[in-house]
KOLKE-981832 format. One record per atom (N, C-alpha, C): atom name; z, y, x. Coordinates in nm, 3 decimals, always signed. Atoms other than C-alpha are relative to their C-alpha. Example, Ala and Ser with C-alpha at 12.3 -4.5 7.8 and 13.67 -1.06 7.14 Angstrom:
{N; {+0.000; -0.119; +0.089}};
{CA; {+0.780; -0.450; +1.230}};
{C; {+0.000; +0.120; +0.090}};
{N; {-0.006; -0.119; -0.082}};
{CA; {+0.714; -0.106; +1.367}};
{C; {+0.073; +0.109; -0.077}};
***
This chain:
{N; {-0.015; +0.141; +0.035}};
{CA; {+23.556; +27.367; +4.103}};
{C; {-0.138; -0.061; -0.023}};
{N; {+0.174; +0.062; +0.028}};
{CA; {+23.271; +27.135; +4.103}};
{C; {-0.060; -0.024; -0.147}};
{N; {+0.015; +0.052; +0.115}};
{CA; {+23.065; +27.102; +3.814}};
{C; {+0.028; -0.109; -0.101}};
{N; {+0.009; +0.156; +0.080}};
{CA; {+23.108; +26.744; +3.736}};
{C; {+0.180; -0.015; -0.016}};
{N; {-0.141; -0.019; -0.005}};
{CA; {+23.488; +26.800; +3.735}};
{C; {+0.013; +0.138; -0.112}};
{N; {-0.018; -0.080; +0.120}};
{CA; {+23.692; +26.996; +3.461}};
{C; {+0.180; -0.028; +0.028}};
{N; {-0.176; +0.032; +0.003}};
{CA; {+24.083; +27.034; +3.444}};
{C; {+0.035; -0.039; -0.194}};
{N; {-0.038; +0.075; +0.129}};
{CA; {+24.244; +26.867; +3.148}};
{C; {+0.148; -0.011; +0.009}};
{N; {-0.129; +0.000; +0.064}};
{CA; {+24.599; +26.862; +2.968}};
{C; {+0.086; -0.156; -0.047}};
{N; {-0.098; +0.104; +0.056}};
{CA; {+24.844; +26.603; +2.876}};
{C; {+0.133; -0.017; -0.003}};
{N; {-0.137; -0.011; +0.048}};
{CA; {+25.206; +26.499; +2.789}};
{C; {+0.039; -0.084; -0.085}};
{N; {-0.055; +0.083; +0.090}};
{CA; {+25.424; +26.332; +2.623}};
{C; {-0.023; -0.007; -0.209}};
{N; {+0.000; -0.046; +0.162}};
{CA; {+25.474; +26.300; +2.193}};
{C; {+0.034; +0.130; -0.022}};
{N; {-0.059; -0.146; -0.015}};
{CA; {+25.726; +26.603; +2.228}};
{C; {-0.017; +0.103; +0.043}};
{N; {+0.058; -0.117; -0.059}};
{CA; {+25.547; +26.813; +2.424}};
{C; {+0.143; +0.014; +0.118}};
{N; {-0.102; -0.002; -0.148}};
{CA; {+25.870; +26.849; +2.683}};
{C; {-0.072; -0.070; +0.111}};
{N; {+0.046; +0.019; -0.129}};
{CA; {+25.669; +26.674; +2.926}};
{C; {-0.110; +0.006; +0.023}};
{N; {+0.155; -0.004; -0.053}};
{CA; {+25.323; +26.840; +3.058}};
{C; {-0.023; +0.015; +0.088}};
{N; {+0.102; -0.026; -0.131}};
{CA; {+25.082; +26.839; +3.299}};
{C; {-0.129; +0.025; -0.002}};
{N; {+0.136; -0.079; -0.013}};
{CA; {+24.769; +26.948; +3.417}};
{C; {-0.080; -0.082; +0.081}};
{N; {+0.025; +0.058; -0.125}};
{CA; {+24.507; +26.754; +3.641}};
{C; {-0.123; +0.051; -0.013}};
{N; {+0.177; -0.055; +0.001}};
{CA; {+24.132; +26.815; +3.737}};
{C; {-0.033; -0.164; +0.018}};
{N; {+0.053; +0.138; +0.027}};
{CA; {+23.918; +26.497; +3.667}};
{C; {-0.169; -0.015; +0.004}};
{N; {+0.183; +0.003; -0.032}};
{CA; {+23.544; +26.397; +3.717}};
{C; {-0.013; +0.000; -0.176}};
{N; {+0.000; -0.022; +0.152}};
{CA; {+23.421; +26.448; +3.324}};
{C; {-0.037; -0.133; -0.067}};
{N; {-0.009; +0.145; +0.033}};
{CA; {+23.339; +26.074; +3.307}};
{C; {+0.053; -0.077; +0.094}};
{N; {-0.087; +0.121; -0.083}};
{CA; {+23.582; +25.812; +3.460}};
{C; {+0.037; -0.127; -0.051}};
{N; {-0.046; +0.189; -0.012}};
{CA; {+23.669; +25.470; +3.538}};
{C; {+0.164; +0.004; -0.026}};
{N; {-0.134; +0.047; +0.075}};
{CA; {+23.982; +25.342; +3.329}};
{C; {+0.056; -0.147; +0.093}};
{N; {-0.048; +0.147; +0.008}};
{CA; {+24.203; +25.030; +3.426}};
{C; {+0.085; -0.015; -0.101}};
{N; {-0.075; +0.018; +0.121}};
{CA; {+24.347; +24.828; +3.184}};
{C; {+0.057; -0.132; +0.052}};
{N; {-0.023; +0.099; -0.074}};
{CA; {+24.579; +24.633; +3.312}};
{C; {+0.123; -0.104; -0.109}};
{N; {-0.080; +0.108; +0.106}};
{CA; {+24.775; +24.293; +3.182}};
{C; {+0.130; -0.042; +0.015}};
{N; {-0.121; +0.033; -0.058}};
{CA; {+25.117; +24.295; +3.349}};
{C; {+0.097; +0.025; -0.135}};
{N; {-0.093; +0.042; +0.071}};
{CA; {+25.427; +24.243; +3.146}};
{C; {+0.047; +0.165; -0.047}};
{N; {-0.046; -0.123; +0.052}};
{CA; {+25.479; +24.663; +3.123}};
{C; {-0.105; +0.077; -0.088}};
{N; {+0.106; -0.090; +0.059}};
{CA; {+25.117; +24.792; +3.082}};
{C; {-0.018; -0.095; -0.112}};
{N; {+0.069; +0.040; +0.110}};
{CA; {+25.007; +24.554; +2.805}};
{C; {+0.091; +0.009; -0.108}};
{N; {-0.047; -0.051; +0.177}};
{CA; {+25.261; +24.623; +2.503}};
{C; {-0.016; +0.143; +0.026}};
{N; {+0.011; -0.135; +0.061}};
{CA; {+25.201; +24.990; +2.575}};
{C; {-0.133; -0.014; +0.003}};
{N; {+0.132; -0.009; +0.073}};
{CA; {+24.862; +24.945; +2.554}};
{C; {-0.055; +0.140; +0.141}};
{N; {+0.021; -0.098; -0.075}};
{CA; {+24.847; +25.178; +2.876}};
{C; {-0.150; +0.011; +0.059}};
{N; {+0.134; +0.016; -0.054}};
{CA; {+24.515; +25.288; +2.982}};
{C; {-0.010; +0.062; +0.112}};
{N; {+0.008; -0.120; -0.113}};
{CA; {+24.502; +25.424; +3.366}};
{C; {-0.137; +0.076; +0.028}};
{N; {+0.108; -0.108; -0.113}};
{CA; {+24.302; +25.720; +3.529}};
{C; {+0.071; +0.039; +0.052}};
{N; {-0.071; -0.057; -0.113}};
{CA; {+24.409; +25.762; +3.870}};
{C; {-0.077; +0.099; +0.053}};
{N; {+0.040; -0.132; -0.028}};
{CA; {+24.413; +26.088; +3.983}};
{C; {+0.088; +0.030; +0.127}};
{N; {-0.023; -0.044; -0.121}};
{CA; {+24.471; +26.192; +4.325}};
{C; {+0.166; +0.110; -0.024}};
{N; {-0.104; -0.076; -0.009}};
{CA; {+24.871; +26.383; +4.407}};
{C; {-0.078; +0.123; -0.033}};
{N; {+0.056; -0.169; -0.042}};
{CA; {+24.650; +26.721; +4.503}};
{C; {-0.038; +0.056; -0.138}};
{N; {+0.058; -0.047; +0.140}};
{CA; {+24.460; +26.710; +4.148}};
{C; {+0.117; +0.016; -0.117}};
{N; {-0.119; -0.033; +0.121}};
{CA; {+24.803; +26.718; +3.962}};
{C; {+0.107; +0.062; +0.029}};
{N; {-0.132; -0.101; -0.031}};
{CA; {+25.065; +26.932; +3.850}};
{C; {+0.100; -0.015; -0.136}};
{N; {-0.080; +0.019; +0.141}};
{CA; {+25.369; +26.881; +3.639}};
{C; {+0.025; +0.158; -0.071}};
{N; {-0.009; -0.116; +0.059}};
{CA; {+25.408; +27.186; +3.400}};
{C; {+0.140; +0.022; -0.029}};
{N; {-0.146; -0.040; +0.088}};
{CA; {+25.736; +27.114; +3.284}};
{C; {+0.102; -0.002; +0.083}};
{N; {-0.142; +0.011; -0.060}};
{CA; {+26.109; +27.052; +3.391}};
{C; {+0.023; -0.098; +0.035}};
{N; {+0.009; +0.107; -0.054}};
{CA; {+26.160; +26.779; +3.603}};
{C; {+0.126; -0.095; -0.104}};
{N; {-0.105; +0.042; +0.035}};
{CA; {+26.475; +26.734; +3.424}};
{C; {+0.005; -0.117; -0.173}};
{N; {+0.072; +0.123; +0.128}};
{CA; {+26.272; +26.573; +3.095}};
{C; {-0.009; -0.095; +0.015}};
{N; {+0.031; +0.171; +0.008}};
{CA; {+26.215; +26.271; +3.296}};
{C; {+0.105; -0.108; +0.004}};
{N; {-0.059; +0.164; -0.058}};
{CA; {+26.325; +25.939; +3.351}};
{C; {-0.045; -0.054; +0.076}};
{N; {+0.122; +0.100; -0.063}};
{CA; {+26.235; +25.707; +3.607}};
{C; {+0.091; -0.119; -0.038}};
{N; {-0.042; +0.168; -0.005}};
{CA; {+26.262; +25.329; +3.606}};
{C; {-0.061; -0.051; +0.105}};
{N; {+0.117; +0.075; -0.101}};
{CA; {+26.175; +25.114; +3.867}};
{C; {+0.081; -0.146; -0.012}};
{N; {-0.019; +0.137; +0.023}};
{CA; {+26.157; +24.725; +3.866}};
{C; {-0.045; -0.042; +0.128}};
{N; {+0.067; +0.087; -0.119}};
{CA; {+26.070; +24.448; +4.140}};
{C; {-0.002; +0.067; +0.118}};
{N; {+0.004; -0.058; -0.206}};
{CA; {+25.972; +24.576; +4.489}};
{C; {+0.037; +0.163; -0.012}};
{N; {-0.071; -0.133; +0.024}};
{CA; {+26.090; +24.932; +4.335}};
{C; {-0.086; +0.120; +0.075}};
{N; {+0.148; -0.070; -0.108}};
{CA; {+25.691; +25.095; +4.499}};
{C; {-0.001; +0.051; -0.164}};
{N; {+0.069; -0.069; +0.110}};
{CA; {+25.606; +25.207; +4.143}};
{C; {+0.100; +0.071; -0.060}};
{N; {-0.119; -0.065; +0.054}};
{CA; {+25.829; +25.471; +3.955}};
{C; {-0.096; +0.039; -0.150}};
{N; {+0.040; -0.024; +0.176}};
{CA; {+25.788; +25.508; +3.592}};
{C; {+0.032; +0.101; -0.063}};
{N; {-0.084; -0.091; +0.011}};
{CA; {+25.873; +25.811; +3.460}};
{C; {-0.067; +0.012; -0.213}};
{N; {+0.003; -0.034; +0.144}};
{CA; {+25.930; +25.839; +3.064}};
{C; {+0.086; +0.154; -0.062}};
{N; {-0.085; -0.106; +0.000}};
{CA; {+26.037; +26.157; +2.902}};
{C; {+0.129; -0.075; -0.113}};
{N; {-0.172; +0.009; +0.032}};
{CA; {+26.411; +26.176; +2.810}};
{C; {+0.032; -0.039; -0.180}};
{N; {-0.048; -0.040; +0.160}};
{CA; {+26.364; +26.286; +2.429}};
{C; {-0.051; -0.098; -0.093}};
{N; {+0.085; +0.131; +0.080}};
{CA; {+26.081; +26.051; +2.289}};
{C; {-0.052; -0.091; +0.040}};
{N; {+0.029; +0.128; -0.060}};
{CA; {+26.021; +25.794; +2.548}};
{C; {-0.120; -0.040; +0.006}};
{N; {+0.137; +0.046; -0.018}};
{CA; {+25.679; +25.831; +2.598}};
{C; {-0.022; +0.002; +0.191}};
{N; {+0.055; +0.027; -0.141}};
{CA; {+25.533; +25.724; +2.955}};
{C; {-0.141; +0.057; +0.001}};
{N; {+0.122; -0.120; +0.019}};
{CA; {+25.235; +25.998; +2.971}};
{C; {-0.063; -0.063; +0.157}};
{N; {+0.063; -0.001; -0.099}};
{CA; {+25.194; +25.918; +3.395}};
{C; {+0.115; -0.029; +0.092}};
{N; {-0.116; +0.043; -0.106}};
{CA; {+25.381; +25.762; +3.684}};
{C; {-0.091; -0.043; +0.100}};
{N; {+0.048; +0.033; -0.189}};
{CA; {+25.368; +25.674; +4.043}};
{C; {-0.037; -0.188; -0.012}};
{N; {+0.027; +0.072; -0.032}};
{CA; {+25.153; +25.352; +4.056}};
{C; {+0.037; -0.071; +0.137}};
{N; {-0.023; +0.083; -0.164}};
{CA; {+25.226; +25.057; +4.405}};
{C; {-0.112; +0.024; +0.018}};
{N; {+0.113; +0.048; -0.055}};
{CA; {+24.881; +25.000; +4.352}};
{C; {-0.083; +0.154; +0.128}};
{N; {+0.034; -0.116; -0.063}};
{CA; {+24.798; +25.354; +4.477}};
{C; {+0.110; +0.113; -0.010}};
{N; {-0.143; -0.105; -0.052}};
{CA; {+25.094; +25.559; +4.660}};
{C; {-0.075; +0.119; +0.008}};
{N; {+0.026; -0.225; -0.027}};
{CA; {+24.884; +25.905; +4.685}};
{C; {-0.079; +0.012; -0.113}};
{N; {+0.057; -0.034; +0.094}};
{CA; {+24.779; +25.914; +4.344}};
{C; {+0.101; -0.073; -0.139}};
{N; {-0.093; +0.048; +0.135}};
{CA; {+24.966; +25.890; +3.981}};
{C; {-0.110; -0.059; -0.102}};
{N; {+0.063; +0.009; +0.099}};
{CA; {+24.861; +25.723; +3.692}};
{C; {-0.005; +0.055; -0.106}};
{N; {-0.022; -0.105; +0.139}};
{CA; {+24.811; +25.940; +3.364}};
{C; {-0.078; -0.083; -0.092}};
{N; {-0.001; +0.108; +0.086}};
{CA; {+24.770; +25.711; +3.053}};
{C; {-0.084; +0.091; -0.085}};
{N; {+0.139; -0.024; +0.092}};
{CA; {+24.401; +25.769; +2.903}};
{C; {+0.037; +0.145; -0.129}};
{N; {-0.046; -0.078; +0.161}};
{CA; {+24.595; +25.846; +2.556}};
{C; {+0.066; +0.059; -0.027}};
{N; {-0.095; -0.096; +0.051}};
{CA; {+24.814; +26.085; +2.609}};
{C; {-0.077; +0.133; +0.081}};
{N; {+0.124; -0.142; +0.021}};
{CA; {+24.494; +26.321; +2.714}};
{C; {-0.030; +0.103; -0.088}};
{N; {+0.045; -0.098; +0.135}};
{CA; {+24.427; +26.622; +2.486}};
{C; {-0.143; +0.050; +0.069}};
{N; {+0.134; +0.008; -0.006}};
{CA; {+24.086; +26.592; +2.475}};
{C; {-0.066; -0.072; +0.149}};
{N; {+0.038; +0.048; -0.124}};
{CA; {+24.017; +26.373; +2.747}};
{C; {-0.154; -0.023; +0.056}};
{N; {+0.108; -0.020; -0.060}};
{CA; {+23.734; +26.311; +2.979}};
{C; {-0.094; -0.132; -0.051}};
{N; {+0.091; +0.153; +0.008}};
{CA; {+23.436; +26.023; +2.876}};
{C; {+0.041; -0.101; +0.071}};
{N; {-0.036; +0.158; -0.099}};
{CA; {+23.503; +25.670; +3.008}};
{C; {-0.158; -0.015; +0.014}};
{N; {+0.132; +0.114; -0.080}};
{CA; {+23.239; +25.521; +3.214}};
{C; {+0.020; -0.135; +0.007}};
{N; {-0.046; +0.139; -0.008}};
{CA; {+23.416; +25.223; +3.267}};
{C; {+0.119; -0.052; -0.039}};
{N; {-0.134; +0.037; -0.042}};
{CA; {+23.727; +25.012; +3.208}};
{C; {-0.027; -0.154; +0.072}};
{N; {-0.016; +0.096; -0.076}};
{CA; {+23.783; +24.776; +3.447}};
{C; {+0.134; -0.084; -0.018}};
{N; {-0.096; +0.124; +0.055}};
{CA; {+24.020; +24.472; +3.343}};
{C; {+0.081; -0.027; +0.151}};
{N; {-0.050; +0.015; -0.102}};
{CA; {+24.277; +24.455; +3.614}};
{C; {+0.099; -0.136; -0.093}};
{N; {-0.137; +0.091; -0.035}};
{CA; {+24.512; +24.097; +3.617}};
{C; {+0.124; +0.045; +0.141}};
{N; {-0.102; -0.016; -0.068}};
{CA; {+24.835; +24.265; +3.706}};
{C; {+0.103; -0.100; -0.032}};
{N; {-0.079; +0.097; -0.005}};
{CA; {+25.015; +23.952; +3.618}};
{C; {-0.015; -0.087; +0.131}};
{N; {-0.014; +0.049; -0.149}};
{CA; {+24.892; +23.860; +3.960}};
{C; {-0.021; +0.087; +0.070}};
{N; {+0.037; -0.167; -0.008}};
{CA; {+24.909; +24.190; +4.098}};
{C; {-0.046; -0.066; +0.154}};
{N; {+0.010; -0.036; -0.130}};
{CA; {+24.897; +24.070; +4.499}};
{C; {-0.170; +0.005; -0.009}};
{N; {+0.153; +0.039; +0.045}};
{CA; {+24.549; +23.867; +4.377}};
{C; {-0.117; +0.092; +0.007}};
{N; {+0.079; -0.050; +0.064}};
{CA; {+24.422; +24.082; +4.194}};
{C; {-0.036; +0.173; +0.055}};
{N; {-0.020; -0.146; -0.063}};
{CA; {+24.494; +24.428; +4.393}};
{C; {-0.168; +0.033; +0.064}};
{N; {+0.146; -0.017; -0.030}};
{CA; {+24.146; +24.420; +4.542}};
{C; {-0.095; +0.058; -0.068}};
{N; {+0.125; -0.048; +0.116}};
{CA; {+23.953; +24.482; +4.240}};
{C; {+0.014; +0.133; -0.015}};
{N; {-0.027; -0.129; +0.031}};
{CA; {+24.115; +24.796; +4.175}};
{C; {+0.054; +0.139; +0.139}};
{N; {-0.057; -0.079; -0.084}};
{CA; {+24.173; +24.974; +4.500}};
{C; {-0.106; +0.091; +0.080}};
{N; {+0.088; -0.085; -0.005}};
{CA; {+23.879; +25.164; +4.517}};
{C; {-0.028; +0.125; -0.098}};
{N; {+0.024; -0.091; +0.105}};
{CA; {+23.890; +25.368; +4.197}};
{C; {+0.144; +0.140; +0.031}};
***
């Protein structure tokens, strides 16, 4: 594994839902303002399908999906935490929510995404 990369842990409150991913040791955050991410206060690092792995039982989750039904949400079953889900903005990579890291990697950046205008605003963020 490359130096500047490190694998890292996360999951829900309950621990019923973990995973595993490999991550550069400082990364770029979005923080975005749409009507789901901003009362959780969600912070993304997208991480490539290949770099992740669910640990647990698929059967912990939940999904939800809203609007054009491209993003799947997946909360666990028991304590309703949303740890990482399938972003529209990026179909070959999940999002895993900053704060539900155990011991997560340095931020370099957060980048302020307006997902209240998601078509708009999709540009800014489709490089990270």
């Amino acid at each position: 594994m490359d130096i500047l990369k490190k694998k890292y842990l996360g999951g829900c409150h309950c621990k019923k839902v973990l995973f595993e991913f490999s991550s550069l040791i400082k990364v770029k955050l979005i923080k975005c303002n749409c009507t789901i991410c901003k009362p959780l206060r969600y912070l993304h690092l997208i991480i490539p399908h290949k770099d992740f792995k669910l640990l647990s039982d698929i059967k912990y989750i939940q999904t939800y999906q809203f609007g054009t039904k491209k993003a799947k949400h997946f909360f666990c079953k028991f304590c309703g935490i949303k740890s990482f889900y399938q972003p529209r903005s990026h179909q070959n990579a999940y999002s895993i929510n900053y704060n539900s890291i155990k011991n997560p990697p340095k931020i370099n950046q957060i980048i302020k995404f307006d997902g209240s205008n998601f078509e708009k605003s999709l540009n800014d963020i489709k490089f990270i």
